[in-house]
SELO-436307 format. One line per field, with one value per residue (C-alpha): residue in three letters; residue number from 0; x, y, z. Coordinates in nm, 3 decimals, padded with zeros to 5 digits. Example, Ala and Ser with C-alpha at 12.3 -4.5 7.8 and 13.67 -1.06 7.14 Angstrom:
resn = Ala:Ser
resi = 0:1
xx = 01.230:01.367
yy = -00.450:-00.106
zz = 00.780:00.714
This chain:
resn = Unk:Unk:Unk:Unk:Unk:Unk:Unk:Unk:Unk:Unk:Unk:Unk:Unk:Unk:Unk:Unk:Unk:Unk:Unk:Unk:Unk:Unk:Unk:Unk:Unk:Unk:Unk:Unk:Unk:Unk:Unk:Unk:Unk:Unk:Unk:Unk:Unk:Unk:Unk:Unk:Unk:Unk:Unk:Unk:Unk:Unk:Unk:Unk:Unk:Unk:Unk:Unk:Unk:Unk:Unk:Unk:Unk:Unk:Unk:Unk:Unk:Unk:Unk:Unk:Unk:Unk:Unk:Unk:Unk:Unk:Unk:Unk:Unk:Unk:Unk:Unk:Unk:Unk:Unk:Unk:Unk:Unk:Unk:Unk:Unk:Unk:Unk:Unk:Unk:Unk:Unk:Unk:Unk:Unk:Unk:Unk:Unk:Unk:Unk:Unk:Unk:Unk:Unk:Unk:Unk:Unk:Unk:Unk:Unk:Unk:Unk:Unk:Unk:Unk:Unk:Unk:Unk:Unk:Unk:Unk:Unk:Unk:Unk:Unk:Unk:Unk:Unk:Unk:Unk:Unk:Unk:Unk:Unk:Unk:Unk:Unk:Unk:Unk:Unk:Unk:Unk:Unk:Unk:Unk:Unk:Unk:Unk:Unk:Unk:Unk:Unk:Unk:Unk:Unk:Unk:Unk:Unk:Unk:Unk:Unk:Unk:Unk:Unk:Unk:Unk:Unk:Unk:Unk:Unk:Unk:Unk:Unk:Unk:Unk:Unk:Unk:Unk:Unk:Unk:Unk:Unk:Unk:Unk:Unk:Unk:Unk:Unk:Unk:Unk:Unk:Unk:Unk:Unk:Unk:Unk:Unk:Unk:Unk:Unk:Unk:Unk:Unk:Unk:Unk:Unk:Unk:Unk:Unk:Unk:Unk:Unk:Unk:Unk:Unk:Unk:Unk:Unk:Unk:Unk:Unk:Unk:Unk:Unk:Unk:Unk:Unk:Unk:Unk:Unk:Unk:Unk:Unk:Unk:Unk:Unk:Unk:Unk:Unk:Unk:Unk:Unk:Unk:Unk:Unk:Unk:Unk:Unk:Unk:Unk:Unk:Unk:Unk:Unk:Unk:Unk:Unk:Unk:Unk:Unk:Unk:Unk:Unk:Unk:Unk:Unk:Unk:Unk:Unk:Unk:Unk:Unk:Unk:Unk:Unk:Unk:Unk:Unk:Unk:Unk:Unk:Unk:Unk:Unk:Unk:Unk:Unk:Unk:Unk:Unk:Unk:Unk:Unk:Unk:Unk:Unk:Unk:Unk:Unk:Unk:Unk:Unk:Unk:Unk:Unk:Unk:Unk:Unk:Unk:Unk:Unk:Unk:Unk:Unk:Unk:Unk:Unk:Unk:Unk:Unk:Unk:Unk:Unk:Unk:Unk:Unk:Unk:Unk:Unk:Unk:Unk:Unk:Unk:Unk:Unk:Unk:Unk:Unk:Unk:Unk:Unk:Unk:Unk:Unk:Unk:Unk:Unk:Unk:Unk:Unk:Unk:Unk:Unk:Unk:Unk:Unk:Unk:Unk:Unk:Unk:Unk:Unk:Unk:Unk:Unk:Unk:Unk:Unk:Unk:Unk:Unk:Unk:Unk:Unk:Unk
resi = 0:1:2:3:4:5:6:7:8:9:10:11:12:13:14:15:16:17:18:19:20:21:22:23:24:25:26:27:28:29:30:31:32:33:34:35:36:37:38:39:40:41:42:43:44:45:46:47:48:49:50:51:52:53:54:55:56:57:58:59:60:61:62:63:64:65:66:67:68:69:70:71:72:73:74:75:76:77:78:79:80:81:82:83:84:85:86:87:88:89:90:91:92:93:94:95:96:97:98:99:100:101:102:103:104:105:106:107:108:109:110:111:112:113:114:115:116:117:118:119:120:121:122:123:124:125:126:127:128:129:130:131:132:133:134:135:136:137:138:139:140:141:142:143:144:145:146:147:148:149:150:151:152:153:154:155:156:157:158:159:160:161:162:163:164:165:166:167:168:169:170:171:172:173:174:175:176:177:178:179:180:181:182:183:184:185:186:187:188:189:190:191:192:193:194:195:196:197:198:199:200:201:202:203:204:205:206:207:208:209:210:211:212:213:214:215:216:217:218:219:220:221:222:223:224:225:226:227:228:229:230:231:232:233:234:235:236:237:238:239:240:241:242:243:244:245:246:247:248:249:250:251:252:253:254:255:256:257:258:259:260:261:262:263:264:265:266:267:268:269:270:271:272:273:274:275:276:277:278:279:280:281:282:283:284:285:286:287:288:289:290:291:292:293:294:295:296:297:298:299:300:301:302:303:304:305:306:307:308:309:310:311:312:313:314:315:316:317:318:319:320:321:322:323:324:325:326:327:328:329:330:331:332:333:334:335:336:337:338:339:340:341:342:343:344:345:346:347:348:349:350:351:352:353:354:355:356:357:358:359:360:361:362:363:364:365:366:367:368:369:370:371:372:373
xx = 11.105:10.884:10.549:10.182:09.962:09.878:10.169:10.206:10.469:10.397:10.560:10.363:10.534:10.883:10.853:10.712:11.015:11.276:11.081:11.021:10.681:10.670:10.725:10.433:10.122:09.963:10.151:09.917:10.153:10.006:09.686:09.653:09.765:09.511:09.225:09.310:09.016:09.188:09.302:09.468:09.775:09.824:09.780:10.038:10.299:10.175:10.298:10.645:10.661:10.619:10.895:11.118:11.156:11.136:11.381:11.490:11.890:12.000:11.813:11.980:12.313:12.235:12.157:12.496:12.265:12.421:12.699:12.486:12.286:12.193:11.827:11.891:11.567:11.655:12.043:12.035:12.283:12.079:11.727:11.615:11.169:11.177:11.325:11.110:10.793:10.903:11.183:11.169:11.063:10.712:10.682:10.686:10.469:10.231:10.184:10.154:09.844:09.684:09.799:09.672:09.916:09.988:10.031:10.267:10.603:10.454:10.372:10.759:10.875:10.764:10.921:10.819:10.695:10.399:10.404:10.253:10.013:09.876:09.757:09.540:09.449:09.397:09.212:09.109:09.505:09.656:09.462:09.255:08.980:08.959:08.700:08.837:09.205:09.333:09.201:09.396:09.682:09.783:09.709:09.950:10.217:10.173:10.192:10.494:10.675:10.517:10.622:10.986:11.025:10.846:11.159:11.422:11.365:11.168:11.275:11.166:10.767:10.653:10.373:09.982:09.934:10.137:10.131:09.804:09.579:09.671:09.597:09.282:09.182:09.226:09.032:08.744:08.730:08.793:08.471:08.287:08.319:08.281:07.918:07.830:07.949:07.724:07.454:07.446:07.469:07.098:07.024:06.703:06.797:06.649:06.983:07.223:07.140:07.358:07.454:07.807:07.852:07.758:07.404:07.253:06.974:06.634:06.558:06.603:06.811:07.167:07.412:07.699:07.913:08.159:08.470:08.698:09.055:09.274:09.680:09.708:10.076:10.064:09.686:09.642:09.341:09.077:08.811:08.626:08.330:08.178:07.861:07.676:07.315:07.043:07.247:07.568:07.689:07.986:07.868:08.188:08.402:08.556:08.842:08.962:09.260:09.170:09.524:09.519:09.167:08.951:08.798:08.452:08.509:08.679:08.380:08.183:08.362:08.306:07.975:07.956:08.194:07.945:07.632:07.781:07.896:07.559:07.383:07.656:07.609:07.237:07.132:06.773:06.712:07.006:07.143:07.444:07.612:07.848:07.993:08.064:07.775:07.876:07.832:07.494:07.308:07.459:07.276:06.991:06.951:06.996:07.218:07.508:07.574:07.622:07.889:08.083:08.185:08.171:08.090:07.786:07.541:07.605:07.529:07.211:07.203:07.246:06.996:06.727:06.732:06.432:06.575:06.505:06.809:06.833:07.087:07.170:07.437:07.650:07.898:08.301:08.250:08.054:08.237:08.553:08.574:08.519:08.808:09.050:08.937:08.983:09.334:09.443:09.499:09.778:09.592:09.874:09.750:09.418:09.303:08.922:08.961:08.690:08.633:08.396:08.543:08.711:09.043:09.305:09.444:09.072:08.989:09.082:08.895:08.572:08.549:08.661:08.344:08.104:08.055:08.051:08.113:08.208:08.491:08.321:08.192:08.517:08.632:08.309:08.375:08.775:08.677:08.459:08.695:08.961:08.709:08.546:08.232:07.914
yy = -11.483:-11.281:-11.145:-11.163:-11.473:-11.410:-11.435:-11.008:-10.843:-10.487:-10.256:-10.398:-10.747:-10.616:-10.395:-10.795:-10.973:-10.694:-10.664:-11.014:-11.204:-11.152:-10.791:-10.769:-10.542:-10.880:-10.829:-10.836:-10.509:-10.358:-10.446:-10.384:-09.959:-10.001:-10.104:-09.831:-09.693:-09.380:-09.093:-09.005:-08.881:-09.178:-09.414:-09.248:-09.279:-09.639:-09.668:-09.520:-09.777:-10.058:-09.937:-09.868:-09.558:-09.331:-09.167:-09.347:-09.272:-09.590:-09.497:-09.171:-09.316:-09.557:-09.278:-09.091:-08.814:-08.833:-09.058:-09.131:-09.451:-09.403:-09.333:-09.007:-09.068:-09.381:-09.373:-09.751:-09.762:-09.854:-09.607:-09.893:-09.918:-10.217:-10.021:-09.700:-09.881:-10.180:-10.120:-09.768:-09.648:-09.450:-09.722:-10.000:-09.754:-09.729:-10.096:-10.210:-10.031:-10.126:-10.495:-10.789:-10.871:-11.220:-11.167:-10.856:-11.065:-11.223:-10.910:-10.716:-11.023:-11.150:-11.074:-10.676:-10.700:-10.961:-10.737:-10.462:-10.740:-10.921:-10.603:-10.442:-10.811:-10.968:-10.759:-11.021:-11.113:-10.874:-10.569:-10.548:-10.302:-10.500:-10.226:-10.003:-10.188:-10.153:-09.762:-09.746:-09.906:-09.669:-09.376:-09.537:-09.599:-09.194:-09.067:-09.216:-09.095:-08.757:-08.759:-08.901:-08.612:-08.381:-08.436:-08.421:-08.073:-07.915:-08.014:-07.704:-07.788:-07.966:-08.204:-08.118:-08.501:-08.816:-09.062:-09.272:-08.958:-08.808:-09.112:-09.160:-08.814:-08.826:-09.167:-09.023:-08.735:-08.959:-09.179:-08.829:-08.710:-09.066:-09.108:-08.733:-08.793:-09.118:-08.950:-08.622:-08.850:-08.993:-08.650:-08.454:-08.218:-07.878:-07.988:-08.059:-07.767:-07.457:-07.106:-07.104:-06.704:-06.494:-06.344:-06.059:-06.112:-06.006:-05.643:-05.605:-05.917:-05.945:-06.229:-06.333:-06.600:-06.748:-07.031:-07.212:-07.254:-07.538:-07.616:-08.004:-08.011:-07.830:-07.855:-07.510:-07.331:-07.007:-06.911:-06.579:-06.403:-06.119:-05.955:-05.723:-05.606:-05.646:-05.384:-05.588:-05.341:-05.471:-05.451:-05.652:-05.875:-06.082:-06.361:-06.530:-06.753:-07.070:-07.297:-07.659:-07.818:-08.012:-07.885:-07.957:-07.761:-07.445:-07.420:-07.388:-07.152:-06.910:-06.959:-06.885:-06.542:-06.489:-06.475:-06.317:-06.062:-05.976:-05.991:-05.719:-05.483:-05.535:-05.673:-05.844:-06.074:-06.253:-06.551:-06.759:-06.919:-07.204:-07.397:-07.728:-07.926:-08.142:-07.800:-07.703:-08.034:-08.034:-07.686:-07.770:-08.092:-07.918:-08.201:-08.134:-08.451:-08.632:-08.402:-08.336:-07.998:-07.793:-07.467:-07.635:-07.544:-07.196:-07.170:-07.330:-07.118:-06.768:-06.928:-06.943:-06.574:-06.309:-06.222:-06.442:-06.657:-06.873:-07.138:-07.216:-07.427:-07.249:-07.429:-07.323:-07.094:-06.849:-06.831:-06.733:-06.385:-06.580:-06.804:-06.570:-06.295:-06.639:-06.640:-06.245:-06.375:-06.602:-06.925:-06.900:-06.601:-06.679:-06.292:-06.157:-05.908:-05.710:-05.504:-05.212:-05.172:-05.407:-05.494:-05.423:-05.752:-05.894:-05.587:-05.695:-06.047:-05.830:-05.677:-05.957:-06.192:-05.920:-05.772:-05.411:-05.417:-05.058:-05.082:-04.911:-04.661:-04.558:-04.472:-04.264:-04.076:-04.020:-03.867:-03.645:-03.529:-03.484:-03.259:-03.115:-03.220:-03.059
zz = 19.197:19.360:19.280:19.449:19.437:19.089:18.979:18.935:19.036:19.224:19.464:19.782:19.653:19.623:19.925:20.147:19.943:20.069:20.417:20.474:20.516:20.918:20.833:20.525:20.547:20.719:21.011:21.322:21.421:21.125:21.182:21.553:21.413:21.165:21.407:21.741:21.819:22.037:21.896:21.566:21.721:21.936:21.595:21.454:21.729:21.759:21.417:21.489:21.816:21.634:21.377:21.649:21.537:21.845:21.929:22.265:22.365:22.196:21.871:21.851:21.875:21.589:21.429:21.554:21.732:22.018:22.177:22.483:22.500:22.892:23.048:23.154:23.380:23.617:23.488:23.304:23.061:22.796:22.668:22.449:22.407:22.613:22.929:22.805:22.828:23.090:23.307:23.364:23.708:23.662:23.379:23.668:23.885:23.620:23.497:23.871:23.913:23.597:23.523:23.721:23.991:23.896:23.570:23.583:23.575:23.242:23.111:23.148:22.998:22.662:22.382:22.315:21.953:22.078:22.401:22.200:22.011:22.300:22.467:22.152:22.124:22.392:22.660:22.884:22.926:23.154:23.243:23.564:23.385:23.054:22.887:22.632:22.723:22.395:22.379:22.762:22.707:22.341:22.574:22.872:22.604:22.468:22.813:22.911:22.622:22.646:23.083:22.965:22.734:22.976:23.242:22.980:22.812:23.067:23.362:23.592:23.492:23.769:23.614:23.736:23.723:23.673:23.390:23.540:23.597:23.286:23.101:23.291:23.189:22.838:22.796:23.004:22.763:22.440:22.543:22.649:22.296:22.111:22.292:22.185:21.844:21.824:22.011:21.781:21.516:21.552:21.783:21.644:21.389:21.595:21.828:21.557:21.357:21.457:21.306:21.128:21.186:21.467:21.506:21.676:21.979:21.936:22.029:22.415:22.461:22.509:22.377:22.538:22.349:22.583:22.557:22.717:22.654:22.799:22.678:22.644:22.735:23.057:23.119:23.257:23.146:23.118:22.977:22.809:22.663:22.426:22.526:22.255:22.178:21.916:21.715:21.686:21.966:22.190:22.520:22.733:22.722:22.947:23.079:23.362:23.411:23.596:23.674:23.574:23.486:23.234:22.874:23.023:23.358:23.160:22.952:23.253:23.409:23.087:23.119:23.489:23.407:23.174:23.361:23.684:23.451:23.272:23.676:23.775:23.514:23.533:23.198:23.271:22.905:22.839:22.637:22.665:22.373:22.414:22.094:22.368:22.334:22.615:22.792:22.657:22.724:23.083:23.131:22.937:23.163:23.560:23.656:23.837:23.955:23.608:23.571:23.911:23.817:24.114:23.945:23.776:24.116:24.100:23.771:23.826:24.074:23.899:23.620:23.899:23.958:23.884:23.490:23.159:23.077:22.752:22.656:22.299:22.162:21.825:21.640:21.687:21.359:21.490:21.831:21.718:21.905:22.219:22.173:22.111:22.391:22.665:22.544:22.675:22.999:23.145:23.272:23.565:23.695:23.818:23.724:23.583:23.358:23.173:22.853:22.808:22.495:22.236:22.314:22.077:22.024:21.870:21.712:21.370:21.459:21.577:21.223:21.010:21.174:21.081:21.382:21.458:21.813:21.897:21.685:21.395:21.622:21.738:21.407:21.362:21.655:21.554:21.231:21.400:21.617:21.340:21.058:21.406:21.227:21.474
């Protein structure tokens, strides 16, 4: 007994035998992981959903975790997936907005297991924005895990946004960076081509790399920049906490800091370096609209002033300095802070990318001081 269709036995035959057909590798469940088209994360905690092997109240207690079964969200006595995902209340909230009103009682009904099948395959069924539905709803099921979690170990957060805005938001920026990754796929090569270390301006030019920096759990964010000279010099640096908002929006905000930063100290030949592309061809193109960032018009605006101003786009590799100066401040605090000189907490970062800036020159000047060399 046993054995594939030839007639061979193998471990994917004894593992269908022991798991049952309905529960073989040619389960639509399995399938329906295998084809998600969101984000790697989200596959994988598909995966563990349609194991049951979350750990809801009910599955800890199987597990004799704990000897409480209850929500301790809504109070139910039973934390099961079907009340997670169904009968929970910013569950209910959340399917009535997205799910077609006549067919919501149908869909917090059916059996759960071709629940979670009808929705990745069946778009048309229940969702009043069918598009992407299968993308929408693995992101709706993630988020009100995450929120459920969220309210049971850190219950003094107050959430920026609830479960349907920060779903919306993260499949807004999944399709952002699928259509850039199709359309730098078949992009010229001048715009895919990009330094993978830092390099120096041209004599009489300044650089200024800048970044953004954004938490995904509480989705508070800043941003920072590095200015330096033809001579690898470090000029400033640079960061400002900005509170909760997007990837996209923090990135312009470092570039913003960074050009009102080069106008007040008075540099005249400038260029900005972003490693976002999504960034870069939003400058490159001068339209604020397409983006609805509302810091986008005064950086056209700052562009448009009486200095030369360049744009280039440099992949994450050679922007490392800039990430990690964005991250000295608390995104909380809403502070600009500048840096004449490199800060101690980068310095070792400064020299390890091959840069120089000032660091180098500090030592100089230290040893000078100590031999009192004239």
């Amino acid at each position: 007994m046993g054995g594939d269709d030839r007639r061979i036995f193998t471990v994917k035959s004894a593992y269908n035998l022991c798991n049952g057909d309905a529960q073989g590798v040619e389960s639509p469940l399995w399938k329906a992981v295998l084809k998600y088209r969101g984000l790697p994360r989200i596959r994988l905690f598909l995966w563990l959903v349609f194991q049951g092997k979350i750990l809801t109240n009910s599955e800890q207690v199987r597990r004799h975790m704990s000897n409480d079964p209850g929500c301790g969200l809504c109070g139910a006595s039973v934390e099961d997936l079907s009340h997670l995902f169904w009968d929970c209340f910013e569950a209910r909230m959340l399917w009535s907005r997205v799910v077609k009103e006549e067919k919501l009682s149908v869909f917090l009904t059916i059996d759960f297991q071709t629940w979670l099948v009808s929705n990745f395959q069946n778009q048309q069924d229940f969702a009043k924005n069918p598009e992407d539905w299968d993308i929408a709803f693995g992101t709706y099921l993630w988020n009100i895990w995450r929120r459920r979690n969220e309210r049971l170990f850190s219950p003094d957060i107050i959430p920026a946004e609830d479960i349907y805005f920060r779903s919306s938001r993260m499949i807004a920026e999944f399709g952002r960076a699928s259509s850039m990754l199709r359309l730098h796929q078949h992009a010229a090569p001048n715009l895919t081509a990009a330094v993978q270390r830092w390099e120096a301006p041209a004599t009489g030019w300044i650089k200024i790399n800048t970044d953004g920096s954004r938490n995904t759990s509480t989705g508070l964010a800043s941003c920072g920049g590095v200015g330096c000279d033809s001579n690898s010099r470090w000029c400033f640096g640079f960061a400002k906490g900005l509170g909760s908002c997007s990837c996209l929006e923090a990135e312009f905000w470092g570039i913003y800091e960074g050009l009102a930063t080069a106008w007040s100290l008075q540099y005249t030949r400038v260029i900005i370096e972003t490693d976002n592309r999504e960034a870069y061809e939003a400058i490159a193109s001068s339209n604020s609209r397409k983006f609805g960032s509302s810091i986008l018009p005064s950086i056209f605006e700052l562009l448009s002033r009486s200095w030369e101003v360049r744009v280039s786009f440099v992949r994450r590799e050679g922007n490392v300095v800039a990430d990690a100066i964005s991250r000295l401040v608390l995104p909380t605090s809403l502070e600009y802070r500048r840096w004449l000189e490199v800060p101690l907490a980068i310095r070792e970062l400064v020299m390890a990318d091959g840069i120089p800036w000032g660091a180098l020159i500090t030592c100089f000047s230290f040893l000078l001081v100590i031999f009192r060399i004239d």
